[in-house]
N, C-alpha and C positions, 0 to 999 in steps of 0.2 A: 232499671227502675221498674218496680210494678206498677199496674195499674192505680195502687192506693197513693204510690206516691213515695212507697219505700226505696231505699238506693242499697244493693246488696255488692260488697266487693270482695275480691279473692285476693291475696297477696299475688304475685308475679311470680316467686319461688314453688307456690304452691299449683300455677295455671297447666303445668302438665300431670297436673292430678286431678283437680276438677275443672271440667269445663263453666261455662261461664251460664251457659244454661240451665246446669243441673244447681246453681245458686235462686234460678227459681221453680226449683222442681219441675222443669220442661214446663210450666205451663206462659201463659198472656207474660207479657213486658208493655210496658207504655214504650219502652228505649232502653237499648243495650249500645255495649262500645268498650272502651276505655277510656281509665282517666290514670293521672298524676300528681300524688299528693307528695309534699316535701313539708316538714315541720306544720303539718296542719292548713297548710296553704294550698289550695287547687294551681297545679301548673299546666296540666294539658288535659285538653278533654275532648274525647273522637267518638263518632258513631261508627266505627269497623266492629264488626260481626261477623263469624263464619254463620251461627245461625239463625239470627234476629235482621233481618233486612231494614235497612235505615229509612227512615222519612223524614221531611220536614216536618211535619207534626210533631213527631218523637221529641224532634229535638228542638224545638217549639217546647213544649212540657216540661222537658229537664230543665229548660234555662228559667223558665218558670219558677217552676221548683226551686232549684238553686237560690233563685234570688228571694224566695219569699222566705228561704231560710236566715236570710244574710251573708251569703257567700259573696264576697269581692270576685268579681268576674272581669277588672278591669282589665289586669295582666295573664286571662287568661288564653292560650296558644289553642284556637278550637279548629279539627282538623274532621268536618262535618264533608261527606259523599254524600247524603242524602239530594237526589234532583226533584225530587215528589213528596 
């Protein structure tokens, strides 16, 4: 997610072509990770990164985000490293 609040994803098929960085042009991210979507439903959702290092903030903001969109977060499987 960028700083503005955009969420930008790459299929999985496609993750050994482009890195997940170069989805924001190498620059700032509010939070990077993965997620999993099925039929439109969020089913897991992780702060791992090779190159955006996690924070609680980060992930503070996307849950934010998320919800001010209306995303159902109830059943969602969050596999957050962030310690800071």
């Amino acid at each position: 997610m960028d700083p503005h609040g955009n969420f930008y994803v790459s299929l999985r098929r496609v993750v050994s072509r482009i890195h997940h960085s170069t989805l924001s042009g190498g620059g700032p991210v509010a939070a990077a990770g993965e997620l999993r979507v099925r039929e439109g439903r969020l089913l897991t959702l992780t702060d791992h990164s090779g190159h955006y290092p996690p924070t609680r903030f980060g992930n503070e903001i996307v849950m934010s985000e998320l919800q001010q969109r209306g995303v159902n977060t109830a059943d969602v499987l969050f596999d957050f490293a962030a310690t800071e």
